[in-house]
mmCIF entry with sequence, helices, sheets and N, C-alpha, C, O atoms, coordinates in Angstrom:
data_MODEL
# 
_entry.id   MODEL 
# 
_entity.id                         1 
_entity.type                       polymer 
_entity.pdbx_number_of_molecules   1 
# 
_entity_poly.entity_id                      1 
_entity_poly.type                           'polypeptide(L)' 
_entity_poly.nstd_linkage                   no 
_entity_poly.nstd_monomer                   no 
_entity_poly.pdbx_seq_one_letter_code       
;(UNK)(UNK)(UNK)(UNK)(UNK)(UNK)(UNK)(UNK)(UNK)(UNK)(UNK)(UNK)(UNK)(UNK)(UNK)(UNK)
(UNK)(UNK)(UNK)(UNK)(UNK)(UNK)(UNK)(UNK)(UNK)(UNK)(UNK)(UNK)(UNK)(UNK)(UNK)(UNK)
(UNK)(UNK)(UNK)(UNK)(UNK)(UNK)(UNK)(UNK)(UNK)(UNK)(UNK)(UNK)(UNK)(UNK)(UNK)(UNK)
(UNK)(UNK)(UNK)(UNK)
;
_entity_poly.pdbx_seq_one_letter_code_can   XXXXXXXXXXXXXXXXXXXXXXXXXXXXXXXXXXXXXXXXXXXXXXXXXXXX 
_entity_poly.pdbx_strand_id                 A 
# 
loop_
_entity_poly_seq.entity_id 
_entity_poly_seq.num 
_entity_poly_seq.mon_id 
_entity_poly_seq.hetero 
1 1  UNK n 
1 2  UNK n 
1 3  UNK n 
1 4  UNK n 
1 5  UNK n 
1 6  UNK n 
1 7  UNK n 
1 8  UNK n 
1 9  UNK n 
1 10 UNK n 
1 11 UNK n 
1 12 UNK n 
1 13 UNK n 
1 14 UNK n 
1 15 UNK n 
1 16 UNK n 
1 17 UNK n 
1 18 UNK n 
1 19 UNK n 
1 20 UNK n 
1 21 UNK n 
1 22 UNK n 
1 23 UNK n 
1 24 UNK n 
1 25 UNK n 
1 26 UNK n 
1 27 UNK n 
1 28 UNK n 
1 29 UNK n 
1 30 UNK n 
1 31 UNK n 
1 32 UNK n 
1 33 UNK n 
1 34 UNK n 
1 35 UNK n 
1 36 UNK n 
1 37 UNK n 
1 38 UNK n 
1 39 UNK n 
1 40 UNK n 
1 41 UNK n 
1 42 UNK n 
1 43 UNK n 
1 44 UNK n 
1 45 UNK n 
1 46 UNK n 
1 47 UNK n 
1 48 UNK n 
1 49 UNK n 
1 50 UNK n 
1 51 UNK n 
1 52 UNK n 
# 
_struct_asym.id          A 
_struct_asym.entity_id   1 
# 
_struct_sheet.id               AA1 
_struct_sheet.type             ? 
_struct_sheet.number_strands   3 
_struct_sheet.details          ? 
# 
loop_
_struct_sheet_order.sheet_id 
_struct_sheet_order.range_id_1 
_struct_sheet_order.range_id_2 
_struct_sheet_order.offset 
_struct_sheet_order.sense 
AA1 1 2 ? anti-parallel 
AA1 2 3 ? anti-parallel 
# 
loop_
_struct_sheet_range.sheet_id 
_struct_sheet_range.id 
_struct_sheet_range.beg_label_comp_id 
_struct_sheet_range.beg_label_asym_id 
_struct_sheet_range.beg_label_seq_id 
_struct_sheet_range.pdbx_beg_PDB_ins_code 
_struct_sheet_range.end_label_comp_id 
_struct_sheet_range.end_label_asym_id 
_struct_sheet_range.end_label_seq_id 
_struct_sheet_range.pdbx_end_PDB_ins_code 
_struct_sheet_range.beg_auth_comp_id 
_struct_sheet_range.beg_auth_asym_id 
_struct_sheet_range.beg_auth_seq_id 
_struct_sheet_range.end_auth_comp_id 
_struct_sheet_range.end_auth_asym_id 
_struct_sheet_range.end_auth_seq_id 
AA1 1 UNK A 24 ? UNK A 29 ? UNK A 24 UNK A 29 
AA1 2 UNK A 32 ? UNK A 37 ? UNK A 32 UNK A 37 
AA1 3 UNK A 43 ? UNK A 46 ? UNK A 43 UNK A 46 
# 
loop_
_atom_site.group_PDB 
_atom_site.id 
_atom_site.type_symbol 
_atom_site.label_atom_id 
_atom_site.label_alt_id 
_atom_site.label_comp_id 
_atom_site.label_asym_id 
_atom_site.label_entity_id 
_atom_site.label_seq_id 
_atom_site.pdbx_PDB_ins_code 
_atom_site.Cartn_x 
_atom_site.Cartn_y 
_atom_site.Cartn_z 
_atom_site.occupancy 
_atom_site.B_iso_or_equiv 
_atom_site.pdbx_formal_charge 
_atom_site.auth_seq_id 
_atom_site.auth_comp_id 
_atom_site.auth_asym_id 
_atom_site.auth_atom_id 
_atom_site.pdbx_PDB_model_num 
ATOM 1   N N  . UNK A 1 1  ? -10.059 5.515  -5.488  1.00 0.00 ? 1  UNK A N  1 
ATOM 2   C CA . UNK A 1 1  ? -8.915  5.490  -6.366  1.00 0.00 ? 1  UNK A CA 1 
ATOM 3   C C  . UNK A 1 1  ? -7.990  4.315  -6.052  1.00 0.00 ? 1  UNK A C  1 
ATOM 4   O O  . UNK A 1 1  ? -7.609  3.603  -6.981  1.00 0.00 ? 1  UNK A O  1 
ATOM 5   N N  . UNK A 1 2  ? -7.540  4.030  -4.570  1.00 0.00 ? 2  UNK A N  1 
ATOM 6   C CA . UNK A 1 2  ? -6.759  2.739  -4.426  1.00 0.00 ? 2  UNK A CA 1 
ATOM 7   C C  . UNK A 1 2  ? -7.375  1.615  -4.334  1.00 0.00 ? 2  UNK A C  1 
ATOM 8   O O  . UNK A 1 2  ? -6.722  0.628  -3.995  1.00 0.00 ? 2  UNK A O  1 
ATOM 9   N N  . UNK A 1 3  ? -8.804  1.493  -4.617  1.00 0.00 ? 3  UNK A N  1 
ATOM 10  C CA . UNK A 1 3  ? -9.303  -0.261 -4.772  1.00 0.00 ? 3  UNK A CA 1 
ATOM 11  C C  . UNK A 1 3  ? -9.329  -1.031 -6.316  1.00 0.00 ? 3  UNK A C  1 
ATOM 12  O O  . UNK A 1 3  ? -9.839  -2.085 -6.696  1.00 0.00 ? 3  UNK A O  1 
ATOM 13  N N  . UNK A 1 4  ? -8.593  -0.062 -6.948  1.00 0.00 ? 4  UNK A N  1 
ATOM 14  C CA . UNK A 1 4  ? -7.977  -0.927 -8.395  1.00 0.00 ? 4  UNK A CA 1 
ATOM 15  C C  . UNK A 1 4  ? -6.477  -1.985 -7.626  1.00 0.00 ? 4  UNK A C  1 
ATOM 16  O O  . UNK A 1 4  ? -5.411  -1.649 -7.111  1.00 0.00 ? 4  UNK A O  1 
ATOM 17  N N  . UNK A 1 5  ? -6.922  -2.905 -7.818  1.00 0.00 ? 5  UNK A N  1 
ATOM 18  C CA . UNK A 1 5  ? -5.937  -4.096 -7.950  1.00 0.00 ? 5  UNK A CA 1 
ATOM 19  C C  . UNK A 1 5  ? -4.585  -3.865 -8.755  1.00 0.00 ? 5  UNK A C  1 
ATOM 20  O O  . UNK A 1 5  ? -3.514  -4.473 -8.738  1.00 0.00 ? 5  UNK A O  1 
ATOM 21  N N  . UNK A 1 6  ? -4.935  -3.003 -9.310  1.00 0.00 ? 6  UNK A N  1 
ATOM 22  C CA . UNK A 1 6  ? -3.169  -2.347 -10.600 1.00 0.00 ? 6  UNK A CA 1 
ATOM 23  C C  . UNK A 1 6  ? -2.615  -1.864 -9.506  1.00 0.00 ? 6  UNK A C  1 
ATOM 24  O O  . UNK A 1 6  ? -1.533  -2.449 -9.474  1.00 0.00 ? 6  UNK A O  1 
ATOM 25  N N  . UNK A 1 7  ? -2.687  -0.898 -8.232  1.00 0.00 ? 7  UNK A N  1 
ATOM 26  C CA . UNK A 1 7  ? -2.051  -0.156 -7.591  1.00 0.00 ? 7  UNK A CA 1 
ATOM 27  C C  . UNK A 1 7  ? -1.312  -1.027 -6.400  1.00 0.00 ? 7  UNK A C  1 
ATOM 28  O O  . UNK A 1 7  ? -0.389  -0.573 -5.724  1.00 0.00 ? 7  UNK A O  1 
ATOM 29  N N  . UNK A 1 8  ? -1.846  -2.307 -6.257  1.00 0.00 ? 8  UNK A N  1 
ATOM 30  C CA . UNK A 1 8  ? -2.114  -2.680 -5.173  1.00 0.00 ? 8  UNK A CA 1 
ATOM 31  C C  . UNK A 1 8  ? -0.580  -3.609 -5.076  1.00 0.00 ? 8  UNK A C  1 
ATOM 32  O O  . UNK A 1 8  ? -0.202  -4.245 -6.060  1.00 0.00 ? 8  UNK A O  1 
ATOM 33  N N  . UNK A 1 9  ? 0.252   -3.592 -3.732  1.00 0.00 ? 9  UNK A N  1 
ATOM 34  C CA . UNK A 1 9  ? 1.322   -4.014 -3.762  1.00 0.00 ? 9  UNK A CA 1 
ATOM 35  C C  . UNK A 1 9  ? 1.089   -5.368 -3.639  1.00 0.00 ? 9  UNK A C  1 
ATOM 36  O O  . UNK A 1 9  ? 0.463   -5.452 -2.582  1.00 0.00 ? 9  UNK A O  1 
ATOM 37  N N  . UNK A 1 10 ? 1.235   -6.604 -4.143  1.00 0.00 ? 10 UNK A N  1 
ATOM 38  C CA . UNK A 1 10 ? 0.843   -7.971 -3.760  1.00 0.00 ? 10 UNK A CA 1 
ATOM 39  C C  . UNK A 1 10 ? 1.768   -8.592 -2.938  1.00 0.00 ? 10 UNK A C  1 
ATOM 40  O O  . UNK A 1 10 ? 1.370   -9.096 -1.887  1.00 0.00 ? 10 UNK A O  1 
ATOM 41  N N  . UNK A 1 11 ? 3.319   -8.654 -3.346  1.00 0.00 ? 11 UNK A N  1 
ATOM 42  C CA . UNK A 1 11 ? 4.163   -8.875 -2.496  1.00 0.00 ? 11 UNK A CA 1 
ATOM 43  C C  . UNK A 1 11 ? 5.370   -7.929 -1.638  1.00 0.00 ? 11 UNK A C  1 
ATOM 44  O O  . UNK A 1 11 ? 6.517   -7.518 -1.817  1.00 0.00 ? 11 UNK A O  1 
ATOM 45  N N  . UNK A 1 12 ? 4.395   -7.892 -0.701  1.00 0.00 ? 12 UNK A N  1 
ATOM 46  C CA . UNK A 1 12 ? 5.402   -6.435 0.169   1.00 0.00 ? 12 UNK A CA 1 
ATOM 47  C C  . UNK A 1 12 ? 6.600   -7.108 0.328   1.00 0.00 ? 12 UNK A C  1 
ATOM 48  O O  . UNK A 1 12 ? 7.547   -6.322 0.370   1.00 0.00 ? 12 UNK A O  1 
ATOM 49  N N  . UNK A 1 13 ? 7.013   -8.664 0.466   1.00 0.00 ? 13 UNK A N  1 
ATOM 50  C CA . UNK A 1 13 ? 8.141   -9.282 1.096   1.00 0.00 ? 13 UNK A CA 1 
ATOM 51  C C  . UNK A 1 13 ? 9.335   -8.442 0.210   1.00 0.00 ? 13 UNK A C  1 
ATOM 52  O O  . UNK A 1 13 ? 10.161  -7.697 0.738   1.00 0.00 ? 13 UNK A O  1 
ATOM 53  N N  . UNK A 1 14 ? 9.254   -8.692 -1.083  1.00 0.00 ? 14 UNK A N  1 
ATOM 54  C CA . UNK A 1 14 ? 9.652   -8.453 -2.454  1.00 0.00 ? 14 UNK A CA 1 
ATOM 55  C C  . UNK A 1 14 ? 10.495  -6.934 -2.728  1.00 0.00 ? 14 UNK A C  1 
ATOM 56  O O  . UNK A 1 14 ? 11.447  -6.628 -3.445  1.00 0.00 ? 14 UNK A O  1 
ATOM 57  N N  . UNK A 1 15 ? 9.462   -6.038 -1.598  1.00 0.00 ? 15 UNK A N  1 
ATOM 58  C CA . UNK A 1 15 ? 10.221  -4.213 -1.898  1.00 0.00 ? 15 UNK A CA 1 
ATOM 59  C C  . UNK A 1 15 ? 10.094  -4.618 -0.438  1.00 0.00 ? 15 UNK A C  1 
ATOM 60  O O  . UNK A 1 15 ? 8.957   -4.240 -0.154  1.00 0.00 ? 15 UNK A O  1 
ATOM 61  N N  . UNK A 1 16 ? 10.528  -5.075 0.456   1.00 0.00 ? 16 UNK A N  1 
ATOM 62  C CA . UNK A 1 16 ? 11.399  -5.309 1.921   1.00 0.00 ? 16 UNK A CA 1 
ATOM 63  C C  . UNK A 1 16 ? 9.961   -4.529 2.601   1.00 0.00 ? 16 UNK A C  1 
ATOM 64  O O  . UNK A 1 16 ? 10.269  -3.350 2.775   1.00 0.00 ? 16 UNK A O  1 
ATOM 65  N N  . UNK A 1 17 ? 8.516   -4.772 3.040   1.00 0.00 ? 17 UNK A N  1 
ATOM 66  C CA . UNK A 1 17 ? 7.455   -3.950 3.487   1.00 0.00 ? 17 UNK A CA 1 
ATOM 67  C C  . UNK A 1 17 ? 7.405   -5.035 4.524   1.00 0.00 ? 17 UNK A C  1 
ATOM 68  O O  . UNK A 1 17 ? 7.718   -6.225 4.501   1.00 0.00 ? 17 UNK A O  1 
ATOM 69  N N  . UNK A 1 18 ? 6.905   -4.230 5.448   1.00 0.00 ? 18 UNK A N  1 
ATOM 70  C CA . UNK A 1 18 ? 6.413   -5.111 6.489   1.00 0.00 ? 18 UNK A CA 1 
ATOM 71  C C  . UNK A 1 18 ? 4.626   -5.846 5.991   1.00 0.00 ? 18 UNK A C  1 
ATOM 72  O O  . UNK A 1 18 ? 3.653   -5.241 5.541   1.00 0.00 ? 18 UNK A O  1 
ATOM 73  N N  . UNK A 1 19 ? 4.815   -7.512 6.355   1.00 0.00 ? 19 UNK A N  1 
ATOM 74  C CA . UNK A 1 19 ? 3.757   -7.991 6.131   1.00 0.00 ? 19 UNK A CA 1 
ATOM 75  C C  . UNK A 1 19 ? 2.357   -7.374 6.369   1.00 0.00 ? 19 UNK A C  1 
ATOM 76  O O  . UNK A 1 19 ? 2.133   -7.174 7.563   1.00 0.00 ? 19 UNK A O  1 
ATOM 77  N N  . UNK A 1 20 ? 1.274   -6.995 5.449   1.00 0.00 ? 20 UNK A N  1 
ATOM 78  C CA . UNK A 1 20 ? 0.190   -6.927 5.889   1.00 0.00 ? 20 UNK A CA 1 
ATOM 79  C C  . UNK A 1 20 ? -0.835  -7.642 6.369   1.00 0.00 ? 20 UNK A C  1 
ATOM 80  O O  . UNK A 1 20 ? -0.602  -8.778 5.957   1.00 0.00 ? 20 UNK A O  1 
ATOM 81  N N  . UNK A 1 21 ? -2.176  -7.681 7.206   1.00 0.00 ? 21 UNK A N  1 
ATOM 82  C CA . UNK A 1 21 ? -3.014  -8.821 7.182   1.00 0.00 ? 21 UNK A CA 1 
ATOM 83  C C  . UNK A 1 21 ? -4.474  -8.057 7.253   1.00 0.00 ? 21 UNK A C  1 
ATOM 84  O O  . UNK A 1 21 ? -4.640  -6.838 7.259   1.00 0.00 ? 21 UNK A O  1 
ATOM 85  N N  . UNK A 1 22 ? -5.542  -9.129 7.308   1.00 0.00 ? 22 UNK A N  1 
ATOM 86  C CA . UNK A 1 22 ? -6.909  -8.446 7.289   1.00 0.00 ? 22 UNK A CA 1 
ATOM 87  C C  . UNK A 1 22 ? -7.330  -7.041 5.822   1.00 0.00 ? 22 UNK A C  1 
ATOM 88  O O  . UNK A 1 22 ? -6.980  -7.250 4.660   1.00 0.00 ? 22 UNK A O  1 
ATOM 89  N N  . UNK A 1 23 ? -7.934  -6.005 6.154   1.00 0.00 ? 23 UNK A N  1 
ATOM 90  C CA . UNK A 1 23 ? -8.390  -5.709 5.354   1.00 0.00 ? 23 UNK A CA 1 
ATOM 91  C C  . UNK A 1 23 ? -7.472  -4.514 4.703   1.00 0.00 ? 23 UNK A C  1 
ATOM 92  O O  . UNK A 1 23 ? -8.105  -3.745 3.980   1.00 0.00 ? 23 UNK A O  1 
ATOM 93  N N  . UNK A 1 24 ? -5.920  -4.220 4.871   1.00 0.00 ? 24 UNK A N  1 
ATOM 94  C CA . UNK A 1 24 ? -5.091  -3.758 4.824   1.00 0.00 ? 24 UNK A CA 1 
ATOM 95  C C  . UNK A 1 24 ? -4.274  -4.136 3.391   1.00 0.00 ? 24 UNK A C  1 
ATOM 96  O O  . UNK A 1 24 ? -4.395  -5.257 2.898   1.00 0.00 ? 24 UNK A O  1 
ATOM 97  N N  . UNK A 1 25 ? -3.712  -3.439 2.978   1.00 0.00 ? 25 UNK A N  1 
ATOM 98  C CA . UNK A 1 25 ? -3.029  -3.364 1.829   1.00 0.00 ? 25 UNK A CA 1 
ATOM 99  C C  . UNK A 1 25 ? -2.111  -2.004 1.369   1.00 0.00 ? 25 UNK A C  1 
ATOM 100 O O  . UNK A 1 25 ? -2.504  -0.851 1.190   1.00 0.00 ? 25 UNK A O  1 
ATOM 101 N N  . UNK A 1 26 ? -0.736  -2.573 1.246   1.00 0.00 ? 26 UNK A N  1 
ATOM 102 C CA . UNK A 1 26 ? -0.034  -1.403 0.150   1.00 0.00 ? 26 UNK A CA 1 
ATOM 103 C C  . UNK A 1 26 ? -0.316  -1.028 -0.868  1.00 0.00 ? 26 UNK A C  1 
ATOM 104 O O  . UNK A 1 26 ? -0.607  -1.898 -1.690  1.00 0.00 ? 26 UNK A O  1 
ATOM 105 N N  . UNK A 1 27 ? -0.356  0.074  -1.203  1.00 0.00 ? 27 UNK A N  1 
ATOM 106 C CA . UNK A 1 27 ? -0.811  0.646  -2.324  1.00 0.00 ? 27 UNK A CA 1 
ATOM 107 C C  . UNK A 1 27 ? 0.393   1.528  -3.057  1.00 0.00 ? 27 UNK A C  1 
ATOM 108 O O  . UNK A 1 27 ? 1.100   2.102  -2.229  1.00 0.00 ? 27 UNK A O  1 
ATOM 109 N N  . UNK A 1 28 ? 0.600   1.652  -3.818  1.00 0.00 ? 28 UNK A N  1 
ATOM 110 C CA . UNK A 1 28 ? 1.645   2.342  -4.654  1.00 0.00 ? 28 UNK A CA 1 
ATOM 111 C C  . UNK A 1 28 ? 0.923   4.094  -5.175  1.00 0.00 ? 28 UNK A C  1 
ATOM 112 O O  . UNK A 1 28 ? 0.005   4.134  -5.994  1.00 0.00 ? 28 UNK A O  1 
ATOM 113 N N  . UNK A 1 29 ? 1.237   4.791  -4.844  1.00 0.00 ? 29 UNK A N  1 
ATOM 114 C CA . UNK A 1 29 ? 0.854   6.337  -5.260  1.00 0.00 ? 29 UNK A CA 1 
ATOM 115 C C  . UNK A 1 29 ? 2.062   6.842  -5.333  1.00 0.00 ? 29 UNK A C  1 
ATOM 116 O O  . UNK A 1 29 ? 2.834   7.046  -4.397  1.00 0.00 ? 29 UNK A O  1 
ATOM 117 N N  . UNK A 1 30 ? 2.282   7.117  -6.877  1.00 0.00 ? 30 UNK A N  1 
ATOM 118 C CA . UNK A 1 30 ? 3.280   8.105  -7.134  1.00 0.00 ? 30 UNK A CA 1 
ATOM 119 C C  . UNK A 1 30 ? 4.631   7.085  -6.611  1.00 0.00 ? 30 UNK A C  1 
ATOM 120 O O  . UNK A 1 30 ? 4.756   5.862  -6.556  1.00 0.00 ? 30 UNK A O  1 
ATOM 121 N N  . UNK A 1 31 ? 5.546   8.229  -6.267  1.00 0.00 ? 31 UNK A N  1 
ATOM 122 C CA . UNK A 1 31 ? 6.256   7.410  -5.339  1.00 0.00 ? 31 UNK A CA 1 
ATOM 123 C C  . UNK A 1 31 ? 6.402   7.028  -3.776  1.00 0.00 ? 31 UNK A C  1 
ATOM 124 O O  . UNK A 1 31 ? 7.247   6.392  -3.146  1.00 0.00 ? 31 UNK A O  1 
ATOM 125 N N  . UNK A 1 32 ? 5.493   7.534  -3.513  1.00 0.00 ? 32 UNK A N  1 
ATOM 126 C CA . UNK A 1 32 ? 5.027   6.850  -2.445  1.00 0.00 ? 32 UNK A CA 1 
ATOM 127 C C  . UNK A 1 32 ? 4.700   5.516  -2.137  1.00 0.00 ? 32 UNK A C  1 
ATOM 128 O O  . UNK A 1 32 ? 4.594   4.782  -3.119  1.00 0.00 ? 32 UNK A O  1 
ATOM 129 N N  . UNK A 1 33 ? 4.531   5.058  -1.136  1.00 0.00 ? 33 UNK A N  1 
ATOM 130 C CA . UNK A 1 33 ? 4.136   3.866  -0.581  1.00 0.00 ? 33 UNK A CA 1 
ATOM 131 C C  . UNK A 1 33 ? 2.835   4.141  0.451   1.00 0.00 ? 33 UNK A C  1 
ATOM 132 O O  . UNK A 1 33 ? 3.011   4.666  1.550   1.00 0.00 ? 33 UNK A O  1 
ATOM 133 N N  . UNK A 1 34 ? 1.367   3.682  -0.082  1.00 0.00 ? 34 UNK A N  1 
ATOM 134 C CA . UNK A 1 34 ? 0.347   3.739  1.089   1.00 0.00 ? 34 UNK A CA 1 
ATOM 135 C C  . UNK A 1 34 ? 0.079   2.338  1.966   1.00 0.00 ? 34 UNK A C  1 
ATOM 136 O O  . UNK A 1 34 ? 0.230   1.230  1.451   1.00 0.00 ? 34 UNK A O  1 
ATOM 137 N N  . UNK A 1 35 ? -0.284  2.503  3.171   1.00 0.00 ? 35 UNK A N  1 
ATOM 138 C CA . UNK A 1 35 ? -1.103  1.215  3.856   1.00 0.00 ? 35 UNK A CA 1 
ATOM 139 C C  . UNK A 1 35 ? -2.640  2.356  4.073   1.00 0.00 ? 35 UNK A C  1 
ATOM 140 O O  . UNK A 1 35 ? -2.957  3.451  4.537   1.00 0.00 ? 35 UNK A O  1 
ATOM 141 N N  . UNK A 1 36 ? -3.380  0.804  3.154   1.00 0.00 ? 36 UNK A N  1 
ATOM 142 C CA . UNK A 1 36 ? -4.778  1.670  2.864   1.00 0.00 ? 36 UNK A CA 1 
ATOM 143 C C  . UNK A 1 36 ? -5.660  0.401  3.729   1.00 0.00 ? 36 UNK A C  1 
ATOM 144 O O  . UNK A 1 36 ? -5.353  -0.786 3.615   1.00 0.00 ? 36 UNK A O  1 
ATOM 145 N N  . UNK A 1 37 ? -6.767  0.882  4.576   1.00 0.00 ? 37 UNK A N  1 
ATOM 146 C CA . UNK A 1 37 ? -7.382  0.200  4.575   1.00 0.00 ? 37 UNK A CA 1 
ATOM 147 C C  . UNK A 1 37 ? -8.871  -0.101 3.546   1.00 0.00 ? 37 UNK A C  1 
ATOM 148 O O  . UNK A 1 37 ? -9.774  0.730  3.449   1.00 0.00 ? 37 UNK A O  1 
ATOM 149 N N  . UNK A 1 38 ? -8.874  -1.385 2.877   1.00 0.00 ? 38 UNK A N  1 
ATOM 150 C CA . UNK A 1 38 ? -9.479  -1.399 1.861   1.00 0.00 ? 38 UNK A CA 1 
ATOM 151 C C  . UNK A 1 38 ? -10.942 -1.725 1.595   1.00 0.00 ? 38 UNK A C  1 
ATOM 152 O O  . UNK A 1 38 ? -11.563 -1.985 0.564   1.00 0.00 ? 38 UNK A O  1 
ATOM 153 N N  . UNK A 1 39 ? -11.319 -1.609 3.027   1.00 0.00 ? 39 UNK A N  1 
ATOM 154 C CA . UNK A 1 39 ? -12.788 -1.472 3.518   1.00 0.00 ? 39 UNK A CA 1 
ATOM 155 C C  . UNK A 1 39 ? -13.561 -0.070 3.744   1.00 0.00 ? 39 UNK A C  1 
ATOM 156 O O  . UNK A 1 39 ? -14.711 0.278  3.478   1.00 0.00 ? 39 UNK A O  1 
ATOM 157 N N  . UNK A 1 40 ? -12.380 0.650  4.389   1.00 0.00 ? 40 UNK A N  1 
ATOM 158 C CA . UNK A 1 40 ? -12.997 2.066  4.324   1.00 0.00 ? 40 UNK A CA 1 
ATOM 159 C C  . UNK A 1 40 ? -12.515 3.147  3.578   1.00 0.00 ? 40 UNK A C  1 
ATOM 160 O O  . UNK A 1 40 ? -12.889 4.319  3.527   1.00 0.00 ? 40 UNK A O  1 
ATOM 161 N N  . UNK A 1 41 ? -11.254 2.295  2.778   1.00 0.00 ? 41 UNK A N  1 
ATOM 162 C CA . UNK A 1 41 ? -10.550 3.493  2.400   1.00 0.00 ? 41 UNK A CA 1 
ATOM 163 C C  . UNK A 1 41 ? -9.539  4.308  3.000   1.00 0.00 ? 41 UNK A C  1 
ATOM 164 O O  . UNK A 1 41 ? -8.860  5.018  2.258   1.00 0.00 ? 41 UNK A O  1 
ATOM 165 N N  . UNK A 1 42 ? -9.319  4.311  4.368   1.00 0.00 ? 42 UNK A N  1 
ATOM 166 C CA . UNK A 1 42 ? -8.382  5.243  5.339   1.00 0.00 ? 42 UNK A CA 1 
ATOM 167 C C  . UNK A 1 42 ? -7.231  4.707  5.131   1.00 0.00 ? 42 UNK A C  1 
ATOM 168 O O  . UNK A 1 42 ? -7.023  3.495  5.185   1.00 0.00 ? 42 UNK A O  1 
ATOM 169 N N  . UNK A 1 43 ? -6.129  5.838  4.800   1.00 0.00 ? 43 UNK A N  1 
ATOM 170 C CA . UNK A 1 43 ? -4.958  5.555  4.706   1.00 0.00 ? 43 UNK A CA 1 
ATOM 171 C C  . UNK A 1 43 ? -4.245  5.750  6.040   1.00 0.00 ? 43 UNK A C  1 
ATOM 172 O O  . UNK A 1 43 ? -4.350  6.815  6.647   1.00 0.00 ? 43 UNK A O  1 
ATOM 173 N N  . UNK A 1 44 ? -3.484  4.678  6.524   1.00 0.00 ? 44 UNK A N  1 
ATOM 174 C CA . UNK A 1 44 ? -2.913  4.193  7.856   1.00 0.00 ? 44 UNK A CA 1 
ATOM 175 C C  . UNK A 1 44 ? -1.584  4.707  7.843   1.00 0.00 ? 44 UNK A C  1 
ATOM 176 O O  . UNK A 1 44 ? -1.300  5.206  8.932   1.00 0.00 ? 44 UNK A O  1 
ATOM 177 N N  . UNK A 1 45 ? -0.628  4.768  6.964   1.00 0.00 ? 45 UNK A N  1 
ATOM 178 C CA . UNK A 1 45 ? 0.338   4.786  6.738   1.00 0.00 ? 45 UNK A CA 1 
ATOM 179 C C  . UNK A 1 45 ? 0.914   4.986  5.866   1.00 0.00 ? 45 UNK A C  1 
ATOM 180 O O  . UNK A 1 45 ? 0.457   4.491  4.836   1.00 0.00 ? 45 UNK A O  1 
ATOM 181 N N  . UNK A 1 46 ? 2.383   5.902  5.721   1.00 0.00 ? 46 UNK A N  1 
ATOM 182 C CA . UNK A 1 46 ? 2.302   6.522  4.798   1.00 0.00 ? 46 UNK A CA 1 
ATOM 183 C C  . UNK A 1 46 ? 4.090   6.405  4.534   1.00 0.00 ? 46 UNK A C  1 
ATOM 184 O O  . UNK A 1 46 ? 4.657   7.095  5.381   1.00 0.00 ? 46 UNK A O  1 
ATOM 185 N N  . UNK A 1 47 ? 5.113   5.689  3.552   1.00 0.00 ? 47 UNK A N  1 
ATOM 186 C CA . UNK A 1 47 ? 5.900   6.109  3.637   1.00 0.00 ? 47 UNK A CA 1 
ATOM 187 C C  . UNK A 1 47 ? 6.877   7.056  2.052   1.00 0.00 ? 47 UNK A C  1 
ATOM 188 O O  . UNK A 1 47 ? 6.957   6.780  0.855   1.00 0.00 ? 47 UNK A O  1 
ATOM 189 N N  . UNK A 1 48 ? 7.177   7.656  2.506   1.00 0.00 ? 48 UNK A N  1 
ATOM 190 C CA . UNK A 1 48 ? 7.461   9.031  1.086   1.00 0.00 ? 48 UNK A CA 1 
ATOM 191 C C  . UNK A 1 48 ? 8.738   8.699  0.306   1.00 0.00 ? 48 UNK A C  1 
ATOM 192 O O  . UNK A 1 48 ? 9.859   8.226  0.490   1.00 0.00 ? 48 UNK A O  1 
ATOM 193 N N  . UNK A 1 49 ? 8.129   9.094  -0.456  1.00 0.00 ? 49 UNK A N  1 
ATOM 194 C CA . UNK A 1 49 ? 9.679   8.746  -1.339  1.00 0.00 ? 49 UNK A CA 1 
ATOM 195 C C  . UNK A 1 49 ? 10.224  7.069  -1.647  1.00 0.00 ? 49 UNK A C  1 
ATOM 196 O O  . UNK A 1 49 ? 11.406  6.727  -1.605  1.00 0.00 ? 49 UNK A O  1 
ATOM 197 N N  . UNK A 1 50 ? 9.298   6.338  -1.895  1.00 0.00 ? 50 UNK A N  1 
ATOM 198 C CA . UNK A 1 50 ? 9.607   5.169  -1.317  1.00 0.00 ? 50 UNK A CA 1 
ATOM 199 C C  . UNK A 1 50 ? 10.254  4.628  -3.148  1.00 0.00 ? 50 UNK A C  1 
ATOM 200 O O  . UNK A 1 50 ? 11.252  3.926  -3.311  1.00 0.00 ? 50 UNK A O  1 
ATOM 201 N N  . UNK A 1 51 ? 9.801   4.912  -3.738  1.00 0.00 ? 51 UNK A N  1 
ATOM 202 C CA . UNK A 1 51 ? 10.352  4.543  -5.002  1.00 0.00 ? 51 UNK A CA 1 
ATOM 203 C C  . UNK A 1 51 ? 11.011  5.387  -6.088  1.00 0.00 ? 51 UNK A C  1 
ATOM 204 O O  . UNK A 1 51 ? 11.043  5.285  -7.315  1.00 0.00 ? 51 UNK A O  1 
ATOM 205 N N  . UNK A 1 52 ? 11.565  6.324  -5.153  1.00 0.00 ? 52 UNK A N  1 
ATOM 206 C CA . UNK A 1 52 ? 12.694  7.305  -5.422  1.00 0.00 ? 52 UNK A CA 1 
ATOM 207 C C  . UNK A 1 52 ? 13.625  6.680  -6.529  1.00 0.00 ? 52 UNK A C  1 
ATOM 208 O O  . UNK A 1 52 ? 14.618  7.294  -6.920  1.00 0.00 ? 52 UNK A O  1 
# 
């Protein structure tokens, strides 16, 4: 579900995220905020409510 490019945060600088690198990426769910890794899929991090 999060390896669509629509979800995918491009510039974390932009909503104040800490930089990602390697195979890592923000992902937008709901209002949430994910760090997904986009090789296996495992979500790393998780912060709630983020677009309250």
């Amino acid at each position: 579900m999060f390896f669509q490019p629509r979800f995918f945060i491009n510039d974390p600088w932009a909503f104040r995220l800490p930089p990602v690198y390697g195979p890592y990426r923000w992902v937008r769910y709901y209002d949430d905020v994910l760090l997904v890794d986009v090789y296996t899929g495992e979500v790393v991090d998780v912060i709630e409510n983020f677009f309250w």
